[in-house]
C-alpha positions in Angstrom: 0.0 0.0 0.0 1.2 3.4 -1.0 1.7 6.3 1.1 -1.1 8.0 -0.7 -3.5 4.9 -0.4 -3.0 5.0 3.5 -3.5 8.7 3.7 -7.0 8.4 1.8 -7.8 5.6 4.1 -7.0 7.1 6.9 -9.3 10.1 6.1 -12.2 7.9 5.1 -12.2 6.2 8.4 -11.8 9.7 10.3 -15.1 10.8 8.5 -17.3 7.4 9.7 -15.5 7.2 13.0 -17.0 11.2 13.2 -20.1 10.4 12.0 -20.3 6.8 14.4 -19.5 9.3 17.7 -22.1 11.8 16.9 -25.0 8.9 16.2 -23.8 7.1 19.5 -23.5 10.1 21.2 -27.2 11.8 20.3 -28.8 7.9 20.5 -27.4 6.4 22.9 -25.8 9.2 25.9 -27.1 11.4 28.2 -25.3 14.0 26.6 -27.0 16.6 23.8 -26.3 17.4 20.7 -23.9 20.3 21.4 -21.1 18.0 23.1 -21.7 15.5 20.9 -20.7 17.4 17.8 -17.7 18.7 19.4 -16.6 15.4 20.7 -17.1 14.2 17.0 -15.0 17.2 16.1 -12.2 16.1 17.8 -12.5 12.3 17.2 -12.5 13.1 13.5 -9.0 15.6 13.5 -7.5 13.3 15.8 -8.4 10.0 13.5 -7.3 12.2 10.2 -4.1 13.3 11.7 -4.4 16.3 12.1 -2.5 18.5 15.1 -4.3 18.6 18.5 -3.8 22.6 18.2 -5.3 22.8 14.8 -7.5 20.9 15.6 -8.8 23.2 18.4 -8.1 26.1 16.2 -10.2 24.3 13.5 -13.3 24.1 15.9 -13.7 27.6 16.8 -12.7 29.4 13.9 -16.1 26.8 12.3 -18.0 27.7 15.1 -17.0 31.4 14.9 -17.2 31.7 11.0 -21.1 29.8 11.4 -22.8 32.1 14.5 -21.0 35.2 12.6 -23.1 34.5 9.2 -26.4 32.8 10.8 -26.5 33.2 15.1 -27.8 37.1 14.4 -29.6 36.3 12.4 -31.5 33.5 14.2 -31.5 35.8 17.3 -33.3 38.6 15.4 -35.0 36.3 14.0 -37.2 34.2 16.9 -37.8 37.9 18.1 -39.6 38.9 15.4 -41.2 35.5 15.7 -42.1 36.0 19.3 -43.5 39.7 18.8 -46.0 38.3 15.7 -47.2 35.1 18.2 -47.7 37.7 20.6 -49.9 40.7 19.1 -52.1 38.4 16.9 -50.4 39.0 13.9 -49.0 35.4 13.2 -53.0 34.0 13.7 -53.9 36.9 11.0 -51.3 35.9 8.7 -52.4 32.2 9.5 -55.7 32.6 8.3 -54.9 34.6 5.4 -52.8 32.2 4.1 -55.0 29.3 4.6 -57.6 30.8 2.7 -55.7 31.9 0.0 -54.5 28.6 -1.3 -57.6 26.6 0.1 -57.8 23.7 2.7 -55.7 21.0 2.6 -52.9 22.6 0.5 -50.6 24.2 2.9 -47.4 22.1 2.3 -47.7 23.0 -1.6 -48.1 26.5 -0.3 -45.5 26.4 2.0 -43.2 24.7 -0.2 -43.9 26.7 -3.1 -43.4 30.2 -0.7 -40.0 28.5 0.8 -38.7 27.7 -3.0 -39.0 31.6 -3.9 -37.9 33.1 -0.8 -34.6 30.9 -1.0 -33.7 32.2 -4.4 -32.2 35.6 -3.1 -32.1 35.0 0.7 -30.2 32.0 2.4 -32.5 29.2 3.4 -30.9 29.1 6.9 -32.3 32.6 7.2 -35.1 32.7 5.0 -36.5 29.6 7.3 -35.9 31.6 10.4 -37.8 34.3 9.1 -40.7 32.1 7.5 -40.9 29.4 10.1 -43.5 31.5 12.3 -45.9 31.3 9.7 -45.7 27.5 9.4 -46.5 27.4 13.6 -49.3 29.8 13.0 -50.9 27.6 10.3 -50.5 24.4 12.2 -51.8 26.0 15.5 -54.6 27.0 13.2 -55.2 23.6 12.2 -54.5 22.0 15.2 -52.5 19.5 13.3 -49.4 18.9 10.5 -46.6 21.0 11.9 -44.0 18.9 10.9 -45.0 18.5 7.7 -45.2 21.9 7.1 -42.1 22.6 8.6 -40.2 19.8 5.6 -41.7 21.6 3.1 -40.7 25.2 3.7 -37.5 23.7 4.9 -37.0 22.0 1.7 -38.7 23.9 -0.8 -35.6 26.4 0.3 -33.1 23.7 -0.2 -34.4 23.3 -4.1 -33.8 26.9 -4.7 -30.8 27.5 -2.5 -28.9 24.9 -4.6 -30.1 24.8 -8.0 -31.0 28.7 -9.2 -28.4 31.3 -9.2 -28.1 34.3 -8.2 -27.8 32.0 -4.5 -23.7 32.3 -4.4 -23.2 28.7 -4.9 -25.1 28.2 -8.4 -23.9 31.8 -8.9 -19.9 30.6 -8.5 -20.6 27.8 -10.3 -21.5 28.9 -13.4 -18.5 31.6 -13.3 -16.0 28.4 -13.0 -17.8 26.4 -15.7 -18.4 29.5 -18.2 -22.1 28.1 -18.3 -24.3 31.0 -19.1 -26.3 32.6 -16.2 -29.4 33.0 -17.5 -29.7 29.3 -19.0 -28.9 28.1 -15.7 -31.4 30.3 -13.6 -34.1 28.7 -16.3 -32.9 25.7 -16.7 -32.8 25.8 -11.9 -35.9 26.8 -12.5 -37.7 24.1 -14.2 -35.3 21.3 -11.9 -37.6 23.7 -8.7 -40.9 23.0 -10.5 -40.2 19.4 -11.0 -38.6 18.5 -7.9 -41.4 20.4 -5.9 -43.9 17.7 -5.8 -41.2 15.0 -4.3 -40.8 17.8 -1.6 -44.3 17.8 -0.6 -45.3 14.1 -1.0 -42.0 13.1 1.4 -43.4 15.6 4.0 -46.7 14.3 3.6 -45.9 11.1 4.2 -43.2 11.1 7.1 -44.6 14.0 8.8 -47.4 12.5 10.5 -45.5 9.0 12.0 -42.3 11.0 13.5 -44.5 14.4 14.4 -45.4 12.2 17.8 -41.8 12.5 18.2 -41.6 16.3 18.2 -40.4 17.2 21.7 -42.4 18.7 24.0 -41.0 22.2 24.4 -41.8 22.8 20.8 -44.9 21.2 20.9 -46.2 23.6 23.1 -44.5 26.7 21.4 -47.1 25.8 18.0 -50.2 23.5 19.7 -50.2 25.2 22.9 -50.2 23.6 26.9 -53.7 21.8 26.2 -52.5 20.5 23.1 -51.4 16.8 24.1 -49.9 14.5 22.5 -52.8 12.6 21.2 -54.3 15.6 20.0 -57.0 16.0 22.4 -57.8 19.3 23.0 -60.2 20.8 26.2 -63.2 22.8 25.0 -63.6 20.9 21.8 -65.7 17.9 20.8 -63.4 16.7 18.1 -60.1 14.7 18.8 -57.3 15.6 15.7 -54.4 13.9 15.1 -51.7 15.4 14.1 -51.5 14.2 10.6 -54.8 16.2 9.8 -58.3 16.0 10.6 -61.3 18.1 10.5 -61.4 21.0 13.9 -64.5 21.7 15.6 -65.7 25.3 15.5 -64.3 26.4 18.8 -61.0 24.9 17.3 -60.8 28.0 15.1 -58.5 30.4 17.2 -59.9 33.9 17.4 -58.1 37.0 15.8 -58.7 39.1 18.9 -56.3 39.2 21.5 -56.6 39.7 25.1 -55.7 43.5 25.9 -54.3 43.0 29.0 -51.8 40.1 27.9 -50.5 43.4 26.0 -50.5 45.7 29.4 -52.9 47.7 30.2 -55.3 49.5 28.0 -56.9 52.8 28.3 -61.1 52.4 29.1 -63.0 51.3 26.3 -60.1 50.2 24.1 -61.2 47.5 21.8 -59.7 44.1 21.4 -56.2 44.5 19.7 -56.6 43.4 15.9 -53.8 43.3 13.0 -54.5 43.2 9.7 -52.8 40.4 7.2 -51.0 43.1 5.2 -49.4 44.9 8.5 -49.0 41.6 9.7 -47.0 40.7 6.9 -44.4 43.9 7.3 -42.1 42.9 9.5 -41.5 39.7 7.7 -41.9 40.9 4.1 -39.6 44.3 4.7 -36.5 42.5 5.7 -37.2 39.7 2.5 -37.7 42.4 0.1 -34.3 43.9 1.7 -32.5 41.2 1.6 -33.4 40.3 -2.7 -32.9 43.8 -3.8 -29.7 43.4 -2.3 -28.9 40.3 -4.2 -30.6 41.5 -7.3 -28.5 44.2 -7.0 -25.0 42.4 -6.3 -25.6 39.7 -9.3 -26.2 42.7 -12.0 -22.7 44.9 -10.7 -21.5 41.6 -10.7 -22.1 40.9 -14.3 -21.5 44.2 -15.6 -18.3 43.9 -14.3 -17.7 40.7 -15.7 -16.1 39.1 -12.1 -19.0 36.1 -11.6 -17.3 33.7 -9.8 -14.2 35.1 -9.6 -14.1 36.5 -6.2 -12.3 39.6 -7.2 -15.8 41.4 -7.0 -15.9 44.9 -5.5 -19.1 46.7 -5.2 -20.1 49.6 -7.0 -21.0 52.8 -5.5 -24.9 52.8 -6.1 -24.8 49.0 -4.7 -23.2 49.7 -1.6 -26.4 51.1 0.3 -28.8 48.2 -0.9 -26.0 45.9 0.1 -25.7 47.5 3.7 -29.6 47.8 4.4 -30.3 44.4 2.2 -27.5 42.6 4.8 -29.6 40.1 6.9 -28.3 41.3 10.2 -29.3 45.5 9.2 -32.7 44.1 7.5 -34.3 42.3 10.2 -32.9 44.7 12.4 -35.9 46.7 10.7 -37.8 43.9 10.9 -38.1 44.2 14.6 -38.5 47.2 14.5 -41.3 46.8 12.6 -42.9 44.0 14.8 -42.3 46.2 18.1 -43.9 49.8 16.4 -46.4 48.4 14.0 -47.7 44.8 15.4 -48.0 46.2 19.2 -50.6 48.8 20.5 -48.9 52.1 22.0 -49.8 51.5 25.1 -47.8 48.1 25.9 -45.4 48.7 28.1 -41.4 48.2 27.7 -41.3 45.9 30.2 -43.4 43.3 28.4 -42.0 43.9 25.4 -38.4 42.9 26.9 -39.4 40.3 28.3 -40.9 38.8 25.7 -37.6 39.1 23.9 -35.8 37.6 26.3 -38.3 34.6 26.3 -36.9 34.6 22.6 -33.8 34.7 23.7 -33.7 31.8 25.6 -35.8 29.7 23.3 -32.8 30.5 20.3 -29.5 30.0 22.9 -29.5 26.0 22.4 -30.2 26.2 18.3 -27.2 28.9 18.7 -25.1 26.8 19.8 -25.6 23.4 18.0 -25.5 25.3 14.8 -22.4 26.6 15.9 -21.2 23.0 16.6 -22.2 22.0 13.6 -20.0 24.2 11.3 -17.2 23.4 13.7 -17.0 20.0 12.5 -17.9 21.3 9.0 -14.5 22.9 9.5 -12.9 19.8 10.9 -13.9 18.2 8.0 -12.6 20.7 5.3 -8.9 20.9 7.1 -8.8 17.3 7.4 -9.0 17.0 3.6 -11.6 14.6 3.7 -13.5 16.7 1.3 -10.6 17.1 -1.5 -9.5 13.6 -1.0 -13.0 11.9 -2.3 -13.4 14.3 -4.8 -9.9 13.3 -6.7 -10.9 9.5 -5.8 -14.7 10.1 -7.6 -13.0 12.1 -10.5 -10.7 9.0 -11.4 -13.4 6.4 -11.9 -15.1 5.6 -15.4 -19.1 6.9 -15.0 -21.0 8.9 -17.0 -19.0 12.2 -17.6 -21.7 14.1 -16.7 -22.0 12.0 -13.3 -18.7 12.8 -11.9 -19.5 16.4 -10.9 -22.7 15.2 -9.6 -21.1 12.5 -7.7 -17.9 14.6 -6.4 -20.7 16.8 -5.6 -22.3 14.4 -3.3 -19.3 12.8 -1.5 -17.8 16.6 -0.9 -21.1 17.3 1.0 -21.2 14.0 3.0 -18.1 14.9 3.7 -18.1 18.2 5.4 -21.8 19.2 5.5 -21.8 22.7 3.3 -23.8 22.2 0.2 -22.1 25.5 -1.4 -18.5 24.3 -0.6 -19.8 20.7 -1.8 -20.5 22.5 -5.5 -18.0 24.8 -5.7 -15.3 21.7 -5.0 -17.0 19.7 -7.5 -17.1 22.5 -10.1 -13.6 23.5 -9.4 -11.9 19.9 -9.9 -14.4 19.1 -12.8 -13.9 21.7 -15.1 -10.5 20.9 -16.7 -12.3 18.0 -17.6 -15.5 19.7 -18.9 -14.7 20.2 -22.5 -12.7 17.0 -22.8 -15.7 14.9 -21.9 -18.3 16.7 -23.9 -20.0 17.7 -20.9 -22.5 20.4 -22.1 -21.2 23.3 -19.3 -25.1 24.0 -18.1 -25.5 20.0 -17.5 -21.9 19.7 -15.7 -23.3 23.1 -13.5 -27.0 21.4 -12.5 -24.6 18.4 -11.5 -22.3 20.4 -9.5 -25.6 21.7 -7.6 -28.2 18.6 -7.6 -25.3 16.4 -6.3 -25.0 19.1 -3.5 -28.4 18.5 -2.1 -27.7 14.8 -0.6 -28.4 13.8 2.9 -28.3 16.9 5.0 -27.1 15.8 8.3 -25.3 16.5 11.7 -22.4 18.6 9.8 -25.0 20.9 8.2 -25.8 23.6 10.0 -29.0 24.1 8.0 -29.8 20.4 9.6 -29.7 22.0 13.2 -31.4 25.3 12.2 -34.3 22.8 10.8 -34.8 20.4 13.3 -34.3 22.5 16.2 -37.0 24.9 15.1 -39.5 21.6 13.8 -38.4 19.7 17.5 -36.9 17.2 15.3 -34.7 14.7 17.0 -32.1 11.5 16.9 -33.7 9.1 14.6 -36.7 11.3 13.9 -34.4 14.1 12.7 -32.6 11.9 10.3 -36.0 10.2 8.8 -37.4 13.8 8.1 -35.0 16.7 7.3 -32.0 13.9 6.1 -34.8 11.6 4.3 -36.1 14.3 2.4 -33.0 16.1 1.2 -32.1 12.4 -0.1 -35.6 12.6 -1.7 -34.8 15.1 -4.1 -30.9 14.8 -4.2 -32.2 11.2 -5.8 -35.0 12.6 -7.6 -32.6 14.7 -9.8 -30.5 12.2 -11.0 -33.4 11.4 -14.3 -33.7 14.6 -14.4 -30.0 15.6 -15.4 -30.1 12.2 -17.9 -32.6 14.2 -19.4 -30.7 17.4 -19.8 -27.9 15.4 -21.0 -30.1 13.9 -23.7 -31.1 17.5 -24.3 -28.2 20.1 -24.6 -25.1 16.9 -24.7 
């Protein structure tokens, strides 16, 4: 055996060692999630040989790089949440939405609302921002959270990989020269047809593991009297929680109590928001946030840099960029929720601690997702990443299948889907024109193949399941089963593009 042959075996068995710890660990310990990914962490450096120091080093500059880019953002984000459960607005929005697309088609709404959103904003904070709406419908239901919850989550995941200008896609077609616009189309129609695989795996898994949900979270979207079984006081109907019809009194109100608010001057009416000003504080920051990509991708172009990483931005982009940054737009989007959703007269006192309720409820997602990049990291140092891309890249499939399957091991690997397609773009295209790879089939490839069994080493994973109340073997049959879903459902799908544009 070679040097090289005992190197690529060593790293191989440092990534299953890594990924054995964290599923013994979760399963099978007292100890949470949190430990257990850093304990993987530093199983996994150890087993690839990397330095005890680096390794150390490696594990907080993940955990560092993954709160600076998402924990803000999730903190901002369950406040906004908290302030629209609060004042009545997420029940509005609720019932807006419900009637809109009509009974009994909520995950095709939810799915379909998750796939646009993700196209400019990042799913991991596009489902932080949209994820109050999916409670309020299913604590207007009574029923179906978890399904719900899949398909926003992955509805997200469709666009966040496959249609530019997301920065993955985006890079992607800058290293393979595939034109922009055929990929946003051709992303596109991959979204549409992958959609229905989205909805029909959430469908189907959401109500067995939903009784698995924990409780905390349970309570956050059912409410206290909302047992397990469904059973509800006050009602005459028992609903399950993979649907069911509600009784009348089921149907929550869209007054609010004035004195959970504080106190109200005499005669004040019950506190009512509207759908549209209910919408504000989530629809501001969103509209923020894709004028700012819309914005970067065009300087981008006209400056010719896509992909490059050499881009600067132009003078009239920099103020969309700064007020279109997550952090600065849902900044305004609590703002929003405190000045618009509230009544004038509720004091500061509630209103702080109703943030700090939100505080507490985001410190544990904080920090998993935080441990979650720091083995991402781990992974990425060790080489695990580059050494299963050279070993996929060597072997005689389908030329169009080696991006896709580089693609696939690279986000096994080390969890990020946008490093997972950058990596498989990046060693594939030498080989792109030598194989007769059509450069917008090689690209979808790069970005389907990306999609594959989100799991522990994905912060997305955490930001998903913590939120959903998504756990151990639960966690893995939802949010991992259904990435697998479509990661699987794309592979006809590019044997058809090959037949098309190869």
């Amino acid at each position: 055996m070679t040097e090289e042959q005992y190197v690529d075996i060593q790293l191989l068995l440092a990534l299953v060692l890594g990924i054995a710890t964290i599923i013994v660990l979760v399963l099978k310990t007292r100890l949470d999630a949190f430990v257990a990914l850093l304990i993987a962490a530093l199983v996994t450096g150890i087993v690839a040989g990397q330095a005890p120091l680096d390794i150390v080093s490696a594990i907080t500059t993940g955990f560092g790089n993954t709160l600076a880019s998402i924990g803000i953002v999730i903190g901002l984000g369950v406040g906004i949440g908290k302030i629209l459960e609060v004042s009545g607005a997420a029940n509005s929005l609720a019932m807006a939405f419900l009637k809109l697309f009509g009974k009994g088609r909520e995950p095709w709404a939810l799915g379909s609302v998750g796939a646009l959103v993700s196209i400019p904003v990042f799913c991991d904070s596009g489902y932080v921002i949209m994820n109050p709406l999916a409670r309020s419908i299913a604590r207007v239901k009574r029923a179906g959270y978890i399904t719900l919850a899949l398909a926003l989550g992955c509805g997200m995941t469709l666009t966040h990989h496959l249609v530019p200008p997301t920065p993955g896609p985006l890079a992607v077609a800058g290293i393979l020269g595939a034109d922009l616009g055929a990929l946003i189309l051709a992303g596109l129609a991959f979204t549409v047809l992958l959609l229905p695989i989205v909805v029909f795996y959430a469908q189907w898994i959401g109500p067995k593991i939903e009784p698995s949900m924990n409780e905390t979270v349970r309570e956050a979207v059912y409410g206290t009297s909302h047992a397990r079984t469904g059973r509800r006081s006050g009602g005459t109907a028992v609903v399950d929680h993979d649907g069911g019809a509600s009784t009348d009194d089921d149907a929550p109100s869209m007054d609010i109590d004035n004195t959970t608010l504080g106190t109200p001057p005499a005669g004040a009416k019950p506190h009512r928001v509207g759908a549209f000003v209910a919408s504000l504080p989530l629809l501001v920051p969103l509209l923020l946030i894709i004028m700012n990509t819309v914005s970067g991708a065009i300087d981008q172009n006209n400056q010719g840099v896509v992909g490059t990483g050499e881009y600067t931005p132009s003078s009239w982009v920099v103020p969309l960029a700064f007020i279109g940054n997550p952090v600065v737009a849902l900044v305004i989007g609590v703002i929003l929720a405190v000045y618009v959703l509230l009544p004038r007269w509720t004091p500061r006192s509630k209103v702080q601690g109703w943030f700090g309720e939100a505080a507490a409820s985001a410190g544990l997602i904080l920090l998993i997702t935080g441990a979650g990049g720091a083995l991402g990291q781990v992974l990425r140092s060790s080489g695990v990443g580059d050494a299963l891309a050279e070993a996929i890249a060597s072997t005689p499939l389908p030329a169009f299948l080696v991006p896709f399957l580089i693609a696939t091991l690279v986000r096994i690997a080390q969890g990020s889907g946008t490093v997972a397609m950058i990596t498989a773009a990046s060693v594939t295209a030498p080989l792109v024109g030598s194989l007769g790879i059509d450069p917008i089939v090689a690209a979808l490839a790069c970005t389907a193949g990306s999609m594959v069994f989100s799991y522990f080493n994905d912060s997305y994973f955490w930001v998903v399941t913590r939120f959903s109340g998504l756990e151990g073997v639960a966690a893995l049959k939802g949010w991992s089963g259904i990435t697998t879903a479509v990661w699987a459902g794309s592979i006809p799908l590019l044997f058809i593009a090959n037949a098309i544009l190869g």
